[in-house]
Structure formats: C-alpha cells, structure tokens
C-alpha positions as CSV (number, residue, x, y, z in Angstrom):
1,X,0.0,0.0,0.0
2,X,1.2,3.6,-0.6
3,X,1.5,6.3,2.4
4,X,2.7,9.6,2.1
5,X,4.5,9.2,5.4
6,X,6.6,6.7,7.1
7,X,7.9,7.5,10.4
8,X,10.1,4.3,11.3
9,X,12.7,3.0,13.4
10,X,11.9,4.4,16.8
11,X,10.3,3.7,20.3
12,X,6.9,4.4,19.5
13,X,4.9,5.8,22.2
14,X,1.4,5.4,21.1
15,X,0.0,7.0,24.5
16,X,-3.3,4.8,23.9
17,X,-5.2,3.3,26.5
18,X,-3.3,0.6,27.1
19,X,0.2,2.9,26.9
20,X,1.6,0.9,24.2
21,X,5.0,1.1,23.7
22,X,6.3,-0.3,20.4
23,X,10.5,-0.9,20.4
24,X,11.5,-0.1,16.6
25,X,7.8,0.7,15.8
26,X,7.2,2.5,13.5
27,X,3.9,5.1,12.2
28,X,2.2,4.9,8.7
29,X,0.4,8.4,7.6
30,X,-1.7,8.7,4.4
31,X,-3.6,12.0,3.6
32,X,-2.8,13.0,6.8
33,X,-4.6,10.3,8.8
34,X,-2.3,7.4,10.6
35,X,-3.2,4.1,8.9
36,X,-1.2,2.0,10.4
37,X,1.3,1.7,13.9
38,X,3.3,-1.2,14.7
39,X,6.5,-2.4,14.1
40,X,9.1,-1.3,11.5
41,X,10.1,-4.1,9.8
42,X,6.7,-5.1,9.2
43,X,5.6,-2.2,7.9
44,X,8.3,-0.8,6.0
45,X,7.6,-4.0,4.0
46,X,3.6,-3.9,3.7
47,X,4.3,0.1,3.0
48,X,6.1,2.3,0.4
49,X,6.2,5.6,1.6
50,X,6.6,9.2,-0.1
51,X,9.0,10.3,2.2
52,X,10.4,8.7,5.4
53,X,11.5,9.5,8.8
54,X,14.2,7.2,10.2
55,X,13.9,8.0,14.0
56,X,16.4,5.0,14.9
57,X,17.5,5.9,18.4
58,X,14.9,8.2,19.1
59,X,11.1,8.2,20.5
60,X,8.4,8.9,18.3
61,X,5.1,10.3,20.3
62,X,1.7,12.2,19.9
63,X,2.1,16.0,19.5
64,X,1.8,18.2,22.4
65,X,-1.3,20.1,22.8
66,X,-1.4,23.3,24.5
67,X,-4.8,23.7,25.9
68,X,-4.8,27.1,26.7
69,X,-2.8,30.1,25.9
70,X,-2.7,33.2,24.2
71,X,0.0,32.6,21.8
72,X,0.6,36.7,20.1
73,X,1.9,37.3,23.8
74,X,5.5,36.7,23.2
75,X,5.3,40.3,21.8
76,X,5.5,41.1,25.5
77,X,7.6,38.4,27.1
78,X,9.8,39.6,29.9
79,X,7.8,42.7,30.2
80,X,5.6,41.9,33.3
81,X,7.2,39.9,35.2
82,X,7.2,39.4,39.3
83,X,3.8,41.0,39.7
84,X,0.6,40.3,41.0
85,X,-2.1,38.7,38.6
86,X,-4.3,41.6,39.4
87,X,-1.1,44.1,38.5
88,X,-0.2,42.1,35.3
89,X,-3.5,42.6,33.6
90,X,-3.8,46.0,35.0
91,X,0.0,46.6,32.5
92,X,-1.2,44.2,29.9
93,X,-4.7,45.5,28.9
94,X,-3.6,48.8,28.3
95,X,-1.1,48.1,26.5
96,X,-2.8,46.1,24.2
97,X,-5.5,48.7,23.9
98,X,-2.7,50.8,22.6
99,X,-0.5,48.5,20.7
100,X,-2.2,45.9,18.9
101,X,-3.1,45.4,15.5
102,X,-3.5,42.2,13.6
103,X,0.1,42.8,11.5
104,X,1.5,42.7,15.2
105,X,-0.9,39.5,16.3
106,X,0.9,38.0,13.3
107,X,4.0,38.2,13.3
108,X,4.0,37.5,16.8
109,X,1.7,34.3,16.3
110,X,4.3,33.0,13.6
111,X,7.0,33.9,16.4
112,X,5.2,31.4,18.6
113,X,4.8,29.1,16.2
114,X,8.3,28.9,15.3
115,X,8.7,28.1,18.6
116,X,6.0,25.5,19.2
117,X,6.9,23.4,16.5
118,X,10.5,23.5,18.1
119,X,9.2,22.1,21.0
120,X,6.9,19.6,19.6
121,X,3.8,21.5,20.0
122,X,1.3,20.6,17.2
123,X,-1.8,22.5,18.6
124,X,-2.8,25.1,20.7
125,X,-6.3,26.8,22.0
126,X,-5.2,30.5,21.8
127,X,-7.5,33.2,23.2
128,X,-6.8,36.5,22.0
129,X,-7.5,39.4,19.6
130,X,-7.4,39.6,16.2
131,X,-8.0,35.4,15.8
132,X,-8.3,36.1,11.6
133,X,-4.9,37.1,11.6
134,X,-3.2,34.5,14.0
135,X,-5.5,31.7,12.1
136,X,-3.9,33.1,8.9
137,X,-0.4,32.8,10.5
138,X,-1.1,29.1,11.7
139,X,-2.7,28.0,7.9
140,X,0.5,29.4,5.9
141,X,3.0,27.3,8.4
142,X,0.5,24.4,8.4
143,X,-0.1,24.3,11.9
144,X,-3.2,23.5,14.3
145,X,-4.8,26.0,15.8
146,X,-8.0,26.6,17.8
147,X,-9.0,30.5,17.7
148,X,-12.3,32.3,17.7
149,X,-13.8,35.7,18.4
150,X,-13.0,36.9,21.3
151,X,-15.6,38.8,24.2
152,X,-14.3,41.0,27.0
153,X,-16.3,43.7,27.8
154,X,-13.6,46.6,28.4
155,X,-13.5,50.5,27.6
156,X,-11.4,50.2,24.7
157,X,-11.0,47.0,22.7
158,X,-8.1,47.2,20.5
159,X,-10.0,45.7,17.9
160,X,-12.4,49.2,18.4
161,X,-15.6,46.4,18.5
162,X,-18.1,47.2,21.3
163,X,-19.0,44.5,23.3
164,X,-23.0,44.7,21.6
165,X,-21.5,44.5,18.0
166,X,-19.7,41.0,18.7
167,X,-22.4,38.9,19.1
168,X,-23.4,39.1,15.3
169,X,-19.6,40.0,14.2
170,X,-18.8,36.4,15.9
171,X,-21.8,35.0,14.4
172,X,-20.5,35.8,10.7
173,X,-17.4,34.6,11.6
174,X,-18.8,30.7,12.9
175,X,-21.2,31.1,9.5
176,X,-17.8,31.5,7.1
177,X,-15.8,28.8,9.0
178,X,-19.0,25.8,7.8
179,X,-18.5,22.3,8.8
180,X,-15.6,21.4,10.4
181,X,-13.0,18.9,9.2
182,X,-11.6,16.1,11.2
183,X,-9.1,17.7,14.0
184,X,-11.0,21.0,14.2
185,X,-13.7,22.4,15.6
186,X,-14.7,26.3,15.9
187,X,-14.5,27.9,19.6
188,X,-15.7,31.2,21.1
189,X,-14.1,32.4,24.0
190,X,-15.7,34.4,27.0
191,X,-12.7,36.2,28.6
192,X,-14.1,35.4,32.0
193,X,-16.9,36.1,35.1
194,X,-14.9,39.2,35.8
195,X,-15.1,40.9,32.6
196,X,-18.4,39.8,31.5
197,X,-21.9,40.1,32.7
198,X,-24.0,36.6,33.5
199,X,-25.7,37.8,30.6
200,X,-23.3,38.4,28.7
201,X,-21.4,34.9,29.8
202,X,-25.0,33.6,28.7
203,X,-25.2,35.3,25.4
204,X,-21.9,34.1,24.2
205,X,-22.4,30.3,25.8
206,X,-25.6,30.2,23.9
207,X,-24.3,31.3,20.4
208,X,-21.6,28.4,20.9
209,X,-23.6,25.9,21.3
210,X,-25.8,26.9,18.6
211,X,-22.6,26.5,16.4
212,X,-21.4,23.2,18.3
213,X,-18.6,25.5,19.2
214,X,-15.9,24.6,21.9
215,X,-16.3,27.6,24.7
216,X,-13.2,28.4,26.8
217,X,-12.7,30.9,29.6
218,X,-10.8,31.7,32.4
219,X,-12.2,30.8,36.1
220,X,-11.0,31.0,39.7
221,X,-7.0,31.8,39.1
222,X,-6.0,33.2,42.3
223,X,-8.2,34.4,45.7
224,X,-8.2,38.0,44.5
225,X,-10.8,37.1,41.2
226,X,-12.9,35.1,43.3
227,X,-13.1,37.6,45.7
228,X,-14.1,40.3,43.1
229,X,-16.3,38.0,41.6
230,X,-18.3,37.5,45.2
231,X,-18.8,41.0,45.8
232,X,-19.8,41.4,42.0
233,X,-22.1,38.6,41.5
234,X,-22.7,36.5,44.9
235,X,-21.3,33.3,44.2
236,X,-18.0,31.9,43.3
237,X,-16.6,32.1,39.2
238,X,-17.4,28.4,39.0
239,X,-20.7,28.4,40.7
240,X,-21.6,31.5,38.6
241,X,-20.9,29.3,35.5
242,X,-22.6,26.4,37.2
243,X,-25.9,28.2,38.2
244,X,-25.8,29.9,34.8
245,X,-25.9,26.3,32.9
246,X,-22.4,27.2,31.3
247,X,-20.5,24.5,32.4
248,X,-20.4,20.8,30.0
249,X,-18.2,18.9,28.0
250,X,-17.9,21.9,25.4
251,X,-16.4,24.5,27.8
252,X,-12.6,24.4,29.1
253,X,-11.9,26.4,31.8
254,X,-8.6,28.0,32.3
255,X,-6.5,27.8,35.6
256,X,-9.3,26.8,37.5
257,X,-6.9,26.9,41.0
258,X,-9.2,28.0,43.8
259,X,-11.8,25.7,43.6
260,X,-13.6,24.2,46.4
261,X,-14.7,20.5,47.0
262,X,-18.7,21.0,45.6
263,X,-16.9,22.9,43.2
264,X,-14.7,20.0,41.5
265,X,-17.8,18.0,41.9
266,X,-19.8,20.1,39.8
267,X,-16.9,20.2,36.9
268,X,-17.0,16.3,37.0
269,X,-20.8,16.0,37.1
270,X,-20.8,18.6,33.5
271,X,-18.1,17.3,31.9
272,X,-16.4,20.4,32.1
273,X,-12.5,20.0,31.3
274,X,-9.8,22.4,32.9
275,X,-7.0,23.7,31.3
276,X,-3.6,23.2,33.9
277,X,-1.3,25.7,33.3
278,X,1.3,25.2,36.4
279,X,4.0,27.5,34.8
280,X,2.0,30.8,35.1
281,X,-0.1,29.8,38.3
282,X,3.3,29.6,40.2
283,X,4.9,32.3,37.9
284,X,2.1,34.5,39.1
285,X,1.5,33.6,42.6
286,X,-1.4,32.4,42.5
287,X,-1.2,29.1,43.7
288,X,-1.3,25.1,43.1
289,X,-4.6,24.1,41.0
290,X,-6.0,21.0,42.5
291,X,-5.2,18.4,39.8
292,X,-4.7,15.2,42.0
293,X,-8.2,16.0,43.3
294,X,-9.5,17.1,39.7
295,X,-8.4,14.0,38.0
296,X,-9.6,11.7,41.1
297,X,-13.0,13.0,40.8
298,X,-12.6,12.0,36.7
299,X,-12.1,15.7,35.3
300,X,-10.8,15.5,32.0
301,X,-7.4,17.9,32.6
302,X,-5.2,19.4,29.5
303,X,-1.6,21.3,30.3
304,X,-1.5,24.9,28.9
305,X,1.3,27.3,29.0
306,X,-0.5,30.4,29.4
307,X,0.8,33.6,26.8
308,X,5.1,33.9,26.9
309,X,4.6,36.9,29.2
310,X,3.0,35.2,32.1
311,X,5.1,32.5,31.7
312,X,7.5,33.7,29.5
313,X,7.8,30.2,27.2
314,X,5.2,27.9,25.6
315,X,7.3,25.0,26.3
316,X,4.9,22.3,27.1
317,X,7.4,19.6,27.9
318,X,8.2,22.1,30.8
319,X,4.5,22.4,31.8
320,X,4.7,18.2,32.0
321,X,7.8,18.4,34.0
322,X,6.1,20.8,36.4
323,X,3.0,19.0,36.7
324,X,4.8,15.7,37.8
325,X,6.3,18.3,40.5
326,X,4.2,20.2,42.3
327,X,2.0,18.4,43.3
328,X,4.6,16.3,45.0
329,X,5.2,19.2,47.4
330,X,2.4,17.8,49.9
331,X,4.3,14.7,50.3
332,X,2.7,12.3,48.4
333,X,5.2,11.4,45.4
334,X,2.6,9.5,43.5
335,X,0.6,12.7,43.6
336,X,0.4,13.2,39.9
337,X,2.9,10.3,38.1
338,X,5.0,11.0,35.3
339,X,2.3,9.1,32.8
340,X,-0.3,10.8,34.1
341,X,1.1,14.6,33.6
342,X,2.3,13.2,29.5
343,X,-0.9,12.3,29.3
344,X,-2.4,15.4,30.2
345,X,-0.5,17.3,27.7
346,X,-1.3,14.8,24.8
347,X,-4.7,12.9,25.0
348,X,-6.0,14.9,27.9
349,X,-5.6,18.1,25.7
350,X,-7.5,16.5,23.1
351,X,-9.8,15.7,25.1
352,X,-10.8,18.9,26.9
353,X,-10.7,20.3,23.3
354,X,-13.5,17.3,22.6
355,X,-11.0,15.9,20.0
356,X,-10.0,12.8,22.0
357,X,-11.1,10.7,18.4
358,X,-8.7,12.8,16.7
359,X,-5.9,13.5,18.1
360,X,-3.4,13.3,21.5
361,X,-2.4,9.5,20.6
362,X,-1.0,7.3,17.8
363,X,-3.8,4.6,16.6
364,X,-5.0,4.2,13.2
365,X,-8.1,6.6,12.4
366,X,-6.7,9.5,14.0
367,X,-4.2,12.4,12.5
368,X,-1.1,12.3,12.3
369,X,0.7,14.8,14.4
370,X,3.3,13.3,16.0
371,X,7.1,14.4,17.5
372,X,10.2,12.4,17.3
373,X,12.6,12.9,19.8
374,X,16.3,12.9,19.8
375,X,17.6,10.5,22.9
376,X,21.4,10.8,22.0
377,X,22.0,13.2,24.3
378,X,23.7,12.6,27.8
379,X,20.9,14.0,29.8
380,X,19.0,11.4,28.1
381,X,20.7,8.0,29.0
382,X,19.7,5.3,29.6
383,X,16.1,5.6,28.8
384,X,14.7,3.1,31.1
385,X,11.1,4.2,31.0
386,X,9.5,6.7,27.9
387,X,6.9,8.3,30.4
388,X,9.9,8.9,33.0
389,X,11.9,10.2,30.3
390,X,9.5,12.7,29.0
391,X,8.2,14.1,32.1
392,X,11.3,14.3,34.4
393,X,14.5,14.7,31.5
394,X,13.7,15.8,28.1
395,X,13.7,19.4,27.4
396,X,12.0,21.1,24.2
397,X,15.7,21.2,22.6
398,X,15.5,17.5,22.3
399,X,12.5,17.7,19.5
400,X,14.4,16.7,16.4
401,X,11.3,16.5,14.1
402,X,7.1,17.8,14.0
403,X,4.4,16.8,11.9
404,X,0.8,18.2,12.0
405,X,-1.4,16.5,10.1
406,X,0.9,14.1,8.3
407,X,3.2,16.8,7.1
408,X,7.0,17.6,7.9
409,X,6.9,21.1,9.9
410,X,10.1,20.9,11.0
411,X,13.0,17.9,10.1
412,X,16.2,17.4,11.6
413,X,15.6,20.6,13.9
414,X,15.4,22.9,10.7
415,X,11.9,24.4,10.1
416,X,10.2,23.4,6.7
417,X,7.4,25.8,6.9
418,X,8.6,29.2,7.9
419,X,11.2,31.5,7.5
420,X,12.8,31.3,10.8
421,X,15.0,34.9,10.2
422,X,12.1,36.7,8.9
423,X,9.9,35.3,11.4
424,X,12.8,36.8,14.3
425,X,13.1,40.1,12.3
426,X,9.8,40.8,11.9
427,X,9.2,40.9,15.7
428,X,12.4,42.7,16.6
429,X,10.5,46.1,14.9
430,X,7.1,45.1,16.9
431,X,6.1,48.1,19.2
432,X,7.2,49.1,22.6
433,X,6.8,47.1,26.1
434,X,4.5,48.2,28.1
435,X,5.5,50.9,30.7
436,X,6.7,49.9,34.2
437,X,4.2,50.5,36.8
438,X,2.9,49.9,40.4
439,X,2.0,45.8,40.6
C-alpha cells in the first residue's frame, strides 16, 4: 500500500489506553490520517512511503497540545514579570489597547509558532485578539490552531468592537468557518466572570452551542478574582458558570486553581474540562490548581502554558515536568505520576478540546501529528522508562522532528514551513513594552 508518510525506526509511544509502547515501531500516515502503527520491519515492507522519517534511536510520540494560551503574547515576554495577577492585567490590557493590531498578532503568532513546532507542540487553543490574523499565520506554516472571536467587555478594545457589535460579528465569523473537518472544531471564548456580565457569559455560551462551538474561559485563578467575583455577583466564578448552565463537555476552563470540594464535583458532574497551566499559576502567585483531586473526581485535565509573558515560554514539555512536581510538594510522590502529567499534555488536551477521536495518541483513524525525539543526548541516558523520560529529562531542545497533520513542519531541527530569520526580524521592529508600573 502507498502512504505519504513513514515515520520508522523508533520507540513508538502510542500513549493509547493501554500505553503501548512499540521498540522499533514505526507510524504509517496517508492524507494526513495514521493508517497503520506497529513495528518497523513489518511495515516498512507492507508500506512504500513518499518520504520517510528514520527516528532509529529516538522516540516517536503524539504531539503536544497546548490547551490554553494566548499565543501573540511573546510580543510582550519579559515585560511583566514578578507582579501580582491583578497588577499584570492592569500593565497588559492597556497596553494592548494601545499597541495591537493584527500585522502585530501576526508576526507574533508565527513567532510562537516557530517556537512550538521546536518544541513539539502541534496545537494550541489561543484566546486572544485579532483570531483572523493569528488563524492566517497558523494556515501558511501548516499548523493547528484553535481560535475564535474573542468577548471582553472593556472600555477600549483594540479591535475598536463594542462588546454589543460581537455577538453578530462572531456570528458571521462561525457562519464563514462551515463544517468542520476532522481535527477541528470552531471555539468562542468568554474572557471570563470578571469581565463579562452573567448575561453576557449567557449570550456568548448560547451562540456556541448553537454552532457546536468549543467555549473556553478563564475561572478562579487566584483568591483576589474570586473575591471580586463574590462581591460582584454572589457566588463563586465556578458556581456563577454552574448556576448559569455554562459548564459541560464543550467549555474548558482556564486555571481553575481556587476551587472548592462542591466545586470540583460540579466540573465532573458537566463534563467540564480544565485547562492546567502550572507554569503561570506559580509564575504569578497564585497558587497550586487541585489536579490530583481534579483528575480523582474523573475531570478530563489538558496542560497549557499560558501567553510567553505570564510565563515567558510555551514549552509544554516544561509544563509536563512541572505538573509531575508540584503536586509532590504535599508529600505524596505518587501525587500526579509522570504518565499521568504526559498524558495530560497529549490525549488529555485532546480531550478537553473534545477531539479525543482525533488526536493526542497514535492509533490508526486519528491524525497524524506526531514528534520524534532525539535521545542521544547525555541527559537522556539510559532511557529506562518513555513516560519517566519525557516528564522528568527531556527538554524542548531535544524535538528533532514535528508533523501536524501528516506533514513535515520541522525535520532534523530545521523548520520546513517558515522563515525562521524573517519570522525573528519581523518581531524585533514590533512596538514598545509596556511601561513599568505599580504591581
């Protein structure tokens, strides 16, 4: 039979139910859809490939999804750093009031591209402005991405849409996009119970549903926004969603750190997923989100990296390595295992994005995005374990090849489907960092 793509020769972590692990496996892809995983030998003879991947000595696994993030950010990494969450977005939203402008949202998007694909990152659910320009960005390098309009209700959007214009802007927008394709889906995204009315939460939770749209927003990321949204609205950011029928298996929520026992009941009861994004919670200050407790109760839990400025990389292998760590710190060292935190940044992300039948493992029927990962490398021997070896050693450096979707985004550590140079000039002219403030 002929494939377009044969990635052979490797330790193939399929990351499937069972965690197969296949020595010398190897992956067959055709029309971007993996046909066939098993091992090499036998399928370098039942296959002849367009182009192959030898990744002898190396470990072939499912791309990394980043389940929450706000990917033109790197325009502003290092520039808020060691403040307060409340202080951060009081420096951030201004400036992007100021600042932004979708030639900026994409060359910084390709900017984090260029760096996702280096660290083995084939998708990401990005909430932020301008989504028509990043989702131009991610088409021309071949990349996944999950964007959407945008709602936050706030004086002076630096798109210059009032809040009562996006409703049918956003409902254009889900009209042009038509049925979606396998490993897509649309998604809206409600900024979050601090910046929008229940009614407005409501109005936009509604449309996405009408649309089968994924809806994600931020809830409960430190003490201070639950606070606020207590005095604002009587009841906690999760319970305001839950009262409001807003949670369910097509919302992921953001963060989701303070939460409360009836709380994580109530996400499990819905369905609704949560987005872990240890980097920028501890980055931040604002604390440990509950995962052993999350993923006890049976909530599905993705790994995000949050925008470069809160946590000033989108490197999700860190995000992994974190996640096996934390929660440790109680004392309990089986707290969140090193299988459990890969899996949350693979099939878990898929999951929460309610792609789980399409992507975040290797099995025939799904597509193929997939990394292969160089293990010559000191830090790297002896591999005893894949799971151990991916959570607690490998670093984004170690990501030799990407492909999304079946085709070659980066081979050899040399990227196929950008201009790397252009991609680093073009954000070296973007505008000015936001000015230094009180946190």
């Amino acid at each position: 039979m002929n494939v377009d793509l044969l990635v052979h020769g490797g330790t193939v972590l399929t990351v499937d139910a069972a965690g197969t692990v296949v020595a010398d496996g190897a992956v067959a892809v055709r029309e971007g859809e993996i046909v066939a995983v098993g091992a090499a030998e036998e399928l370098r003879t039942g296959f002849t490939a367009k182009e192959c991947v030898d990744a002898s000595g190396c470990l072939v696994l499912p791309g990394l999804v980043n389940s929450h993030t706000h990917l033109a950010m790197t325009l502003l990494r290092g520039s808020a750093d060691d403040v307060t969450l409340q202080g951060f977005l009081g420096r951030v939203l201004k400036w992007e009031s100021e600042q932004l402008a979708p030639d900026t949202v994409a060359a910084a998007v390709r900017l984090a591209i260029a760096e996702s694909v280096r660290a083995g990152v084939t998708s990401a659910l990005d909430m932020y402005w301008f989504h028509e320009a990043a989702e131009s960005a991610a088409r021309e390098a071949g990349w996944r991405l999950f964007a959407g309009p945008t709602f936050i209700d706030v004086p002076a959007s630096p798109d210059g849409r009032a809040y009562a214009d996006r409703i049918a802007w956003a409902r254009r927008d889900l009209e042009r996009r038509g049925p979606g394709r396998p490993g897509h889906r649309p998604a809206l995204f409600a900024h979050s119970t601090y910046t929008l009315s229940p009614a407005q939460l409501t109005e936009v939770a509604a449309l996405a549903r009408e649309f089968g749209a994924l809806l994600h927003v931020h809830a409960a990321e430190n003490a201070a926004e639950v606070a606020t949204v207590v005095s604002r609205q009587g009841r906690r950011p999760v319970e305001l969603l839950d009262s409001l029928g807003l949670l369910g298996p097509d919302v992921v929520l953001a963060h989701a750190v303070d939460l409360t026992g009836p709380e994580i009941a109530a996400l499990a009861r819905t369905g609704t997923a949560v987005a872990h994004c240890p980097v920028s919670n501890l980055k931040l200050g604002c604390g440990i989100a509950p995962v052993p407790q999350l993923l006890g109760a049976g909530v599905t839990v993705g790994l995000g990296t949050d925008g470069a400025v809160s946590s000033n990389t989108l490197d999700v292998l860190g995000a992994v390595r974190l996640a096996a760590l934390v929660h440790k710190a109680d004392g309990d060292p089986t707290a969140v295992g090193a299988e459990q935190a890969v899996r949350m940044a693979t099939i878990g992300g898929a999951r929460a994005l309610g792609l789980g039948d399409h992507l975040g493992s290797l099995e025939p029927g799904k597509r193929a995005d997939m990394v292969v990962l160089d293990l010559d490398a000191p830090h790297l021997r002896p591999a005893h374990d894949p799971w151990s070896t991916l959570a607690y050693t490998a670093q984004a450096a170690d990501v030799r090849d990407t492909v999304v979707d079946g085709r070659v985004l980066m081979r050899d550590r040399r990227l196929l489907t950008l201009d790397e140079r252009a991609v680093l000039d073009a954000v070296s002219r973007s505008p000015e960092r936001p000015q230094e403030g009180p946190a």
